[in-house]
N, C-alpha and C positions, 0 to 999 in steps of 0.2 A: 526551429525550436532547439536543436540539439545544439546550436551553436551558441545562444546564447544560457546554453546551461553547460559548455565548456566555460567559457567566458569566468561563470561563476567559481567554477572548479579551479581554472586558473589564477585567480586572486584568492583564493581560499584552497589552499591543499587540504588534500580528507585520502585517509586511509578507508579500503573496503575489505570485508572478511570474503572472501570465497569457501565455505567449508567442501566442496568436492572438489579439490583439487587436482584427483587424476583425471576429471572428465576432460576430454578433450575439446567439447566447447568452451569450459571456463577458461581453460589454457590457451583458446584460440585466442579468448576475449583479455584474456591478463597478458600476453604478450603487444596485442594492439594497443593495450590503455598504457603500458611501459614505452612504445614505442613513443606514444602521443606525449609522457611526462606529465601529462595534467592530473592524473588519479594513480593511486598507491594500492594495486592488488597486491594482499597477502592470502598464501593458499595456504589450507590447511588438509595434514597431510605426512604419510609416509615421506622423508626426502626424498629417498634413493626413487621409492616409486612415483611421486611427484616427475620426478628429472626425467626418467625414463620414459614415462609417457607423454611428455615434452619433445623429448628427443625424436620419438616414434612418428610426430605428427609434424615434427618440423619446426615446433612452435618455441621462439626466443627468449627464455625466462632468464636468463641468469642475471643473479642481481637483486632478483624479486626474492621477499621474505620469505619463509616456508617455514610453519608450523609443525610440528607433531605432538598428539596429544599426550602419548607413549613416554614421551622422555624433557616433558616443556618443564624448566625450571620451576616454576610460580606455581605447578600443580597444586600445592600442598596448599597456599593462600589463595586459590582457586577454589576448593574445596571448602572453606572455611567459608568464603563467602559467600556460596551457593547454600550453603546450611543457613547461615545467617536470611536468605533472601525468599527460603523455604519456610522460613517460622513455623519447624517440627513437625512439616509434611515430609521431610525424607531426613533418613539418615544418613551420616558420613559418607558410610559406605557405599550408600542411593544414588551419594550426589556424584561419587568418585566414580561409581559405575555409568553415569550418565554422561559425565562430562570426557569420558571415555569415548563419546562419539561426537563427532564432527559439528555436528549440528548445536549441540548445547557446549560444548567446546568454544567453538568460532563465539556465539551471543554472548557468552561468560568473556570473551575476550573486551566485544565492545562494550559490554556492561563495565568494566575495569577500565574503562579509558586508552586503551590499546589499539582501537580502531573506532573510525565515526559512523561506519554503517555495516550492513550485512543483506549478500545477496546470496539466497541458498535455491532450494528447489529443480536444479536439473536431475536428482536422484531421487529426493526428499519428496516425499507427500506434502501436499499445502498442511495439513497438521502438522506434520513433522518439522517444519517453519516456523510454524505461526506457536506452538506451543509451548516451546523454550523464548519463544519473545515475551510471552504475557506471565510467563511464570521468573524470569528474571530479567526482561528490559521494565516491564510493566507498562502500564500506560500512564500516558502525561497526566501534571497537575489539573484537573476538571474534565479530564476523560470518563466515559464509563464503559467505553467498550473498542473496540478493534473493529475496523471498517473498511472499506477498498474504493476506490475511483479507479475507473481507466479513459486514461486522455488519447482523442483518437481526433488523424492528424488526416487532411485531403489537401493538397495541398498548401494554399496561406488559412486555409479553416480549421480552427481550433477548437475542440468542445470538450465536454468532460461530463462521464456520465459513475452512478453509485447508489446503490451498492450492487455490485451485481457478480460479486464472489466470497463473501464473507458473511455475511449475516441473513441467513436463511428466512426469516423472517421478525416482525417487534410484537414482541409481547410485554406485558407489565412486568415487573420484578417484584415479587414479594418476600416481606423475610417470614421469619417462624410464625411470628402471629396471624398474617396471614395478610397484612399489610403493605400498602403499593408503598414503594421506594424509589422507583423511576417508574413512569409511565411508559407505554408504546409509547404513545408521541412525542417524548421527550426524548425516547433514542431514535426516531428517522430527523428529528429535528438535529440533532448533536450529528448525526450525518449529513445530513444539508450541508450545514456548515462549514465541518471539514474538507468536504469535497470544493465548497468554495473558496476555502485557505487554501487547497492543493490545485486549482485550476488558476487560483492566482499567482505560484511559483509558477507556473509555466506559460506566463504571459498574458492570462487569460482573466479580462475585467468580467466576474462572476455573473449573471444573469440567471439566477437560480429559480426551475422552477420547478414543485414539488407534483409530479404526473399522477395523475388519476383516469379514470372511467368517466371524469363529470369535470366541467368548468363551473367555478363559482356556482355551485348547489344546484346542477342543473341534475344530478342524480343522486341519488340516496344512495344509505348503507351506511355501513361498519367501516370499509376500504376510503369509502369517500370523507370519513368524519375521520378517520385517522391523519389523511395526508393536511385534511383544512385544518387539523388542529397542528400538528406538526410544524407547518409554514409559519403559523402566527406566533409559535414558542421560537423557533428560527429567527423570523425577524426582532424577538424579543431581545436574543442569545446573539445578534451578528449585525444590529444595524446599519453597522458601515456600505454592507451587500442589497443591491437590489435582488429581492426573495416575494413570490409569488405566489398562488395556489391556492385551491386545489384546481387545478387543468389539466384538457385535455393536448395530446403530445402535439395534433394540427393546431390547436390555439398556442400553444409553445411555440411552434418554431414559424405559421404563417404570419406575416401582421395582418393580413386582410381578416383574416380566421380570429385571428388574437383579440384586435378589438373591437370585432365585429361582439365576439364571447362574453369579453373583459377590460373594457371599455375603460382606458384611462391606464392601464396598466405599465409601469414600466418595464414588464419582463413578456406579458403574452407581446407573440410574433417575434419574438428579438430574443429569447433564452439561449446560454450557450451550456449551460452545468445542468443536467435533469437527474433529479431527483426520484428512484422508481419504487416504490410502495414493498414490496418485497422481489430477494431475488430472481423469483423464477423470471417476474417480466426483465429485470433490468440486465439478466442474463442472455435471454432471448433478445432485447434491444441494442445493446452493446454488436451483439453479433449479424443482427441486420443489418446494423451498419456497418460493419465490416463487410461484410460479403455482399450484398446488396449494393449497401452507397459508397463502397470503393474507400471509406476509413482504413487507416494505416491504429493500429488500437494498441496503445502502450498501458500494461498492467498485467494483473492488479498491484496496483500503489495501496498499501497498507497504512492509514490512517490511526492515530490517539495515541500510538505509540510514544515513550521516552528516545528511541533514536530509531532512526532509518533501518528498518528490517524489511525487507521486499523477497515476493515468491514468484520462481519462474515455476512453468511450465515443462512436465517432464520432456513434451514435445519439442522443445525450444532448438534455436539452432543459433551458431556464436553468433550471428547476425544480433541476434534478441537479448542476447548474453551483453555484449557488449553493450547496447542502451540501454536497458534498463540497471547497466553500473551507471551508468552517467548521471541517469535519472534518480536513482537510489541514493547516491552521495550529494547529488545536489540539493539533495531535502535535508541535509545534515546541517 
């Protein structure tokens, strides 16, 4: 996987933001990806303190861009546009005190054309990520919301599972009157999708299927009429994707199970992208399989977004650091 998503990086160069630049994983990982010449870490950051804690771990930067927000020329048209992108939720002084820190520094960078992605989160809270991305990357043309996949890798087996960090769960959207605007099932449906445009950058011919408690109405409820209705907006919204549902995860992934369930189906037994109804399950399932069925799990991949903004894990180690730059610039 990772080779052909250098591949990609090498016929297209992309600059990546690092906004914690003294950590010394990013510094493990911005020294490797310089060494590699395929991807352009810029860290953001104290210089002197940048360099020095470079120095301290051993790690090879010179050469690599270094940011400080303290003293970057463009502040001042920094500033201006970040008001501009706020439409009179923050003032001057709001934007200038915010941009002040790392995290909305770095995004205001790539939002400017400066950089093609942004990997933050070895210090950052998944808010503190994700919340300078929606408030000035924003999300794409026919977006309506921020979503996550993570692609988990067993050796040649590929899959891709969502949401199962980002969206707690779907409910209606109403405005003042009181009136729906998006439905639940039109945001796990706009997640289907996405997740099968992101399983398809990583090689991965989509076989989407939307998991439930029931196959084809074999149980009731609320949970069960959300994922059937979901799948059917989905294949309305993606039809180039084989998209299936509402199934159970044995009818997903056996074909004995599958069409014995769902008889004719092009995705039960054979799904590779599942779809989980809200995050607690897709949370819990992501991680079964990790720990359980021996998955190797890259994510969360941050979906709807206008450019590549991706969140590590406080936990992370440069190992983690270093792929998911790869992965993060590759979606640029």
């Amino acid at each position: 996987m990772f080779e052909n998503l250098v591949e990609i990086l090498k016929n297209n160069p992309r600059k990546i933001i690092y906004p914690e630049g003294t950590d010394a994983r990013i510094l493990e990982s911005a020294a490797r990806l310089k060494a590699g010449g395929f991807l352009t870490p810029i860290l953001i950051g104290n210089a002197d303190e940048v360099r020095a804690a470079a120095a301290k771990g051993g790690f090879d930067i010179e050469g690599l861009e270094i940011i400080d927000p303290e003293n970057y020329e463009g502040f001042g048209e920094m500033v201006e546009e970040m008001v501009k992108l706020r439409k009179g939720k923050m003032t001057a002084d709001e934007c200038a005190a915010a941009l002040k820190k790392s995290n909305y520094f770095g995004t205001m960078l790539v939002k400017m054309g400066k950089a093609d992605a942004l990997l933050g989160g070895a210090t950052y809270s998944t808010a503190d990520t994700v919340r300078p991305a929606l408030q000035l990357i924003k999300t794409k043309p026919g977006a309506h919301q921020v979503s996550s996949c993570f692609i988990l890798v067993r050796g040649d087996e590929m899959i891709a599972m969502g949401d199962c960090a980002i969206i707690i769960d779907y409910q209606d959207s109403v405005d003042k009157e009181g009136n729906v605007t998006l439905t639940a099932a039109d945001k796990l449906a706009e997640t289907g999708v996405e997740c099968a445009r992101t399983a398809k950058v990583f090689g991965i011919e989509p076989k989407v299927a939307f998991l439930s408690y029931s196959t084809k109405g074999s149980g009731k409820g609320p949970a069960v009429d959300l994922a059937r209705e979901a799948c059917a907006k989905a294949k309305e919204m993606a039809p180039e994707f084989d998209i299936d549902g509402e199934m159970q995860f044995d009818a997903a992934v056996s074909p004995t199970v599958g069409q014995l369930k769902f008889p004719g189906s092009k995705v039960a037994g054979y799904a590779n992208t599942f779809i989980f109804p809200e995050i607690q399950s897709g949370n819990i399932g992501y991680k079964i399989a990790q720990r359980l069925g021996g998955f190797a799990a890259y994510g969360p991949i941050l979906q709807g977004l206008n450019a590549p903004i991706n969140d590590l894990s406080r936990g992370c180690n440069a190992e983690e650091v270093y792929q998911m730059s790869i992965i993060t610039a590759a979606l640029a």
